[in-house]
C-alpha positions in Angstrom: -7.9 -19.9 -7.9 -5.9 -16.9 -8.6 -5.2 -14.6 -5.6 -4.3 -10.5 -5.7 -1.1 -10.1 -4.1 -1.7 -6.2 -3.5 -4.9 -7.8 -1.9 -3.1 -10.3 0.3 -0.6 -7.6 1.4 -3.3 -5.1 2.4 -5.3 -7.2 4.4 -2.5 -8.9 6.1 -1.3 -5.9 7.3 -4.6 -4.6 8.5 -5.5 -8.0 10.1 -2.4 -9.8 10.4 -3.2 -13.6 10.9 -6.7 -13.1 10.0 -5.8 -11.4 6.8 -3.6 -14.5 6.3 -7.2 -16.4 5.9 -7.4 -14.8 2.4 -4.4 -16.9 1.1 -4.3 -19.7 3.7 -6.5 -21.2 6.4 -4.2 -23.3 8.5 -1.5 -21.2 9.0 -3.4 -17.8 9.8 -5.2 -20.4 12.5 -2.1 -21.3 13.9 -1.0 -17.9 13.6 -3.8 -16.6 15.7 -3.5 -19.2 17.8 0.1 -18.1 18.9 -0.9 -14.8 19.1 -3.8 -15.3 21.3 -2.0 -17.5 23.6 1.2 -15.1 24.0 -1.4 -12.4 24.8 -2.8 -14.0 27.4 0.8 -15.9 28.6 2.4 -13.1 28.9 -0.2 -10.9 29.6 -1.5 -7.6 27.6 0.6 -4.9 28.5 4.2 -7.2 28.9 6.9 -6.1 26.5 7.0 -10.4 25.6 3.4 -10.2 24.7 3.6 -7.2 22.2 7.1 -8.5 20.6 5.1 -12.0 19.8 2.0 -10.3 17.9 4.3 -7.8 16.4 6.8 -10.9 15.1 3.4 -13.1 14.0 1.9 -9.8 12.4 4.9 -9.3 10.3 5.0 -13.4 9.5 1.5 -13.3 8.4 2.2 -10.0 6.2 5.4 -12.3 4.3 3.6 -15.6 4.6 0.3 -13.9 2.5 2.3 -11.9 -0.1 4.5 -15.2 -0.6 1.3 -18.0 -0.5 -0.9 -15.2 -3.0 2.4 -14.6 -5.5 3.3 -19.2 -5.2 -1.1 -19.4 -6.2 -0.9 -16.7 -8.7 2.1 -18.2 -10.5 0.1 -21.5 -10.2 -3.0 -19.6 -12.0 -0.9 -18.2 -14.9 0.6 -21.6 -15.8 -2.8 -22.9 -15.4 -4.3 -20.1 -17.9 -1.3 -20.3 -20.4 -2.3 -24.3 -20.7 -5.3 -23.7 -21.8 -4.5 -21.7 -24.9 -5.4 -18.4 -22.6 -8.7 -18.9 -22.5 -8.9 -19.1 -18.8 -11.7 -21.7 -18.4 -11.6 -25.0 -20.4 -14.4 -25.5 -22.6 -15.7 -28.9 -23.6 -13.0 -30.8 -26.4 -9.6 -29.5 -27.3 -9.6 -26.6 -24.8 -10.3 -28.9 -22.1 -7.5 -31.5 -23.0 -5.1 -28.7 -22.8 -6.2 -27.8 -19.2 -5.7 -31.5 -18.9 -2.3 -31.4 -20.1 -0.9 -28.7 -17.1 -2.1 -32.0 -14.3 0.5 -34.4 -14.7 -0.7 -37.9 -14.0 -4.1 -37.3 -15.1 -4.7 -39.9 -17.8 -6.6 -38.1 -20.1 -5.9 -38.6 -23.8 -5.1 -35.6 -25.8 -5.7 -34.8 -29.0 -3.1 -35.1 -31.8 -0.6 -32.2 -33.0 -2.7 -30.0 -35.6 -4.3 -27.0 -36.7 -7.7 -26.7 -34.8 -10.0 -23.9 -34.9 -9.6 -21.1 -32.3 -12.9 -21.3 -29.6 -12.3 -17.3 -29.0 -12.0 -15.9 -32.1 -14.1 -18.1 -34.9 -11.6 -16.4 -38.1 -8.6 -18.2 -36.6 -6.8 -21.8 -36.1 -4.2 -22.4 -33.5 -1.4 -24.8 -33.0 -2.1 -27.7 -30.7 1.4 -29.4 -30.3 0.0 -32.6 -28.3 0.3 -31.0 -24.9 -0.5 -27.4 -24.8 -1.3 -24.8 -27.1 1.2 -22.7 -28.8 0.7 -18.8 -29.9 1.0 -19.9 -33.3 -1.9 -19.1 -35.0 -3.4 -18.0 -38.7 -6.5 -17.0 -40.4 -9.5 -19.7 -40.9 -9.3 -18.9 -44.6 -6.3 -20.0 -45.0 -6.2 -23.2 -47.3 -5.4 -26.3 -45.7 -1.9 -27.8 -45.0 -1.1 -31.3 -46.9 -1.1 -33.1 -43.8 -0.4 -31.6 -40.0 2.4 -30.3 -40.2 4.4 -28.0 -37.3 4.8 -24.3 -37.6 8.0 -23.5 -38.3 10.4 -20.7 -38.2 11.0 -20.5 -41.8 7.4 -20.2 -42.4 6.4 -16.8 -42.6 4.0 -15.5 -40.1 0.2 -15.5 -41.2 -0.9 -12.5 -42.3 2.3 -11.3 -43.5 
């Protein structure tokens, strides 16, 4: 699931550890744990006691901004396999969501011009793993055989 860095940051640094719980559970526990016990360790009011919730504040604040920007990355890879349609429908669009999961033994479809589940007037370029940004009008009369977009091709509509 995608996660907002600018919401990470903010509620880190309101909450500190339990901000962390936006991104990541075990580690804002642990965090809080740490805190909790130097506060009562060291007692409220000892120098010792604020340095530790200062350093775990300022860990959770780094740890959430990191964790949210690693699961966003993770999201956009995820969304870019699967033509940018962002959930996988049912058929091609789902083999290509398949296709970011290595190890899954799903079988994909072959290479080929298939028709575009966003936009009904176009086809797109399924390469046998992922879909490409190639794409061109439904209207346009079919290829003798699949064959892969090339360079030297001009663009559709041009």
């Amino acid at each position: 699931m995608d996660k907002s860095k600018a919401i990470a940051f903010i509620l880190a640094f309101l909450f500190g550890p339990l901000g962390l719980l936006y991104v990541k559970v075990l580690p804002a526990l642990i965090l809080l744990a740490v805190s909790v016990v130097g506060f009562f360790a060291f007692g409220r009011a000892s120098s010792v006691s604020l340095l530790v919730s200062a350093v775990v504040w300022i860990v959770s604040i780094v740890w959430a901004c990191v964790e949210a920007s690693r699961r966003h990355r993770e999201f956009v890879a995820w969304r870019a396999s699967t033509g940018g349609q962002g959930v996988p429908l049912p058929g091609y669009g789902q083999a290509a969501a398949l296709a970011y999961f290595p190890g899954q033994d799903a079988p994909l479809p072959p290479a080929g011009w298939y028709p575009d589940s966003v936009d009904a007037t176009k086809s797109r370029w399924w390469n046998g793993s992922r879909w490409t940004g190639d794409e061109r009008p439904v209207t346009q009369p079919p290829v003798t055989g699949t064959v892969r977009p090339d360079e030297t091709f001009p663009p559709p509509g041009s």
